[in-house]
C-alpha positions in Angstrom: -20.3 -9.2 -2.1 -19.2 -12.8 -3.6 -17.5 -14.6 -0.3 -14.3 -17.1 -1.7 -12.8 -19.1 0.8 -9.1 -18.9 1.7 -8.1 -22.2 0.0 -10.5 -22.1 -3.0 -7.4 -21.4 -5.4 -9.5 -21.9 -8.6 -12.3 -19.4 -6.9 -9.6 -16.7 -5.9 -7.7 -17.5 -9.5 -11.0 -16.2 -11.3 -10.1 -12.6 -9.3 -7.0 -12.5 -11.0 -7.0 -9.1 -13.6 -5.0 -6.9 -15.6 -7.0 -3.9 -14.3 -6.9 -2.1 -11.1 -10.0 -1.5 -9.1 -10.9 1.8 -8.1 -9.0 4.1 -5.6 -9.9 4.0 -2.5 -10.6 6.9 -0.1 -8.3 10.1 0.0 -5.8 11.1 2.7 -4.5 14.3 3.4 -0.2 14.3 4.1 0.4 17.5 5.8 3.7 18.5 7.0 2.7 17.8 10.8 2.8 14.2 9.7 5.8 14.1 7.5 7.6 15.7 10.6 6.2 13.7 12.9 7.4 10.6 11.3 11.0 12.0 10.6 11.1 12.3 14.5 10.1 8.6 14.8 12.8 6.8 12.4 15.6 9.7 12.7 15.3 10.9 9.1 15.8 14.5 9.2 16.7 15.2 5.8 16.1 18.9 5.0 13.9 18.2 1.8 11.3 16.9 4.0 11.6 18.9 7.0 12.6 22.4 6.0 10.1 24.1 4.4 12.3 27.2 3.3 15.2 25.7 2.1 12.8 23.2 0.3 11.0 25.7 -1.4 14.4 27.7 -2.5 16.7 24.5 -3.3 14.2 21.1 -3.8 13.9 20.2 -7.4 10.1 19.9 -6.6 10.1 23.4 -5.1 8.4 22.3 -1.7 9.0 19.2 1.1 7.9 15.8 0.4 6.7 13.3 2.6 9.4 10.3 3.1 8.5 7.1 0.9 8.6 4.9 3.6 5.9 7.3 5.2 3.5 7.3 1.7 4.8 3.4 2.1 3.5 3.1 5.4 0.0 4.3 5.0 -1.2 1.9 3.1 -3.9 0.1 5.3 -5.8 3.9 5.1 -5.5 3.9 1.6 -6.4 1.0 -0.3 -9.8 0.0 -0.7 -11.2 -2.9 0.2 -11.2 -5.9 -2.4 -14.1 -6.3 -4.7 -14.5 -10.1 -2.7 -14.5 -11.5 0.9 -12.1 -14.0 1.4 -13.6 -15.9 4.3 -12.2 -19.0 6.4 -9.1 -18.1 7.2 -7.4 -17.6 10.9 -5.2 -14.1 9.8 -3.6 -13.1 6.9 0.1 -11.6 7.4 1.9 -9.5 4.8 4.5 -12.3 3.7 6.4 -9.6 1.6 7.3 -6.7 -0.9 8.8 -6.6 -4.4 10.0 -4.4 -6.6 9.5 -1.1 -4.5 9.5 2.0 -7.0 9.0 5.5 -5.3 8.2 7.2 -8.8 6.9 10.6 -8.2 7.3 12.6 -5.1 4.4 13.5 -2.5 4.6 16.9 -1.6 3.3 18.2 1.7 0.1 19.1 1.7 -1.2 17.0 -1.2 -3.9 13.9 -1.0 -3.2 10.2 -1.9 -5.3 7.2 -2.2 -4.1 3.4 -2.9 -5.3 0.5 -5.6 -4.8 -2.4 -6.1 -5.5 -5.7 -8.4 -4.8 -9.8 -8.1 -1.5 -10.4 -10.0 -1.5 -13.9 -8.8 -2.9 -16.8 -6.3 -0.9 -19.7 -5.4 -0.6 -22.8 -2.7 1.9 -22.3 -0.6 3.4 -24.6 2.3 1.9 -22.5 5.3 -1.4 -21.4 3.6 -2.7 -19.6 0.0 -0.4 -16.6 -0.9 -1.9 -13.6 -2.9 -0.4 -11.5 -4.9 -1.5 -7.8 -5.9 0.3 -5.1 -7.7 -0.4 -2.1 -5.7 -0.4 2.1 -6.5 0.0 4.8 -4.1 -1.3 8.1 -6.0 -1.2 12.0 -5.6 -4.6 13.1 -6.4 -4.6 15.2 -9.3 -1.4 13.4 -10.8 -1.5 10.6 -13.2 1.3 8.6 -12.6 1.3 6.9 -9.0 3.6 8.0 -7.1 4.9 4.2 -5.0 4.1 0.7 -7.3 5.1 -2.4 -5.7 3.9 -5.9 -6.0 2.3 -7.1 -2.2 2.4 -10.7 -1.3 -0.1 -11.5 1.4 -0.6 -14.9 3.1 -3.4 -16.4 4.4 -3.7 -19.3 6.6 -5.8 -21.8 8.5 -7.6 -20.9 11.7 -5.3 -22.5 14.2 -6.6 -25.1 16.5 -7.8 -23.5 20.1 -5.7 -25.4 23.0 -7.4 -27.3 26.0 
């Protein structure tokens, strides 16, 4: 696997594509975990939680996971890029744009992640990477959450006496 380091914009710039990689591993949503995270941020809304009246009154005839929840489990799902980027001291998720929960995830069903370099640029505290990112139900063609990911990385910091 080609190694680029952190501030080699030119060398992480050559990464840069208009096609996605491929999907990474598949994971399994099954109610137990849409329920379990509804009791951790308070969202109890019946067309995730209440399997009957989901399957009688949900325009997608069953419960779907919460997007914040398909949002959420992105470090299982996305594959590992095609590089290393090496030399850095962490890299933090600097931010999120343009959030689109397009298609629902219904209980029970598999999803998997991809992603490709949108963009590389210097930035005051470090490089900052860009990727347009798809969350997927297996089986469907449309992803189901796009968004754009912004990820910095920085320099190791300095170790104190």
């Amino acid at each position: 696997m080609r190694k680029i380091a952190f501030d080699d914009l030119p060398g992480l710039r050559s990464q840069v594509s208009d096609q996605f990689g491929e999907w990474g591993e598949e994971l399994l949503v099954p109610q137990t975990m849409i329920n379990e995270f509804a009791e951790v941020t308070g969202d109890h809304q019946w067309i995730h939680t209440d399997v009957e009246r989901a399957e009688a009154e949900s325009p997608f005839g069953a419960t779907i996971a919460h997007g914040f929840l398909t949002l959420s489990l992105l470090p299982r799902l996305a594959p590992p890029l095609p590089f290393e980027i090496v030399g850095h001291g962490n890299a933090t998720i600097f931010g999120l744009d343009s959030v689109r929960f397009v298609r629902p995830v219904p209980a029970g069903a598999r999803i998997r992640g991809r992603h490709r370099l949108t963009g590389v640029r210097s930035f005051v505290a470090g490089t900052l990477l860009q990727s347009e990112t798809q969350i997927g139900v297996v089986g469907v063609a449309r992803a189901a959450v796009r968004f754009e990911l912004k990820t910095l990385y920085q320099a190791p910091q300095a170790a104190e006496d």
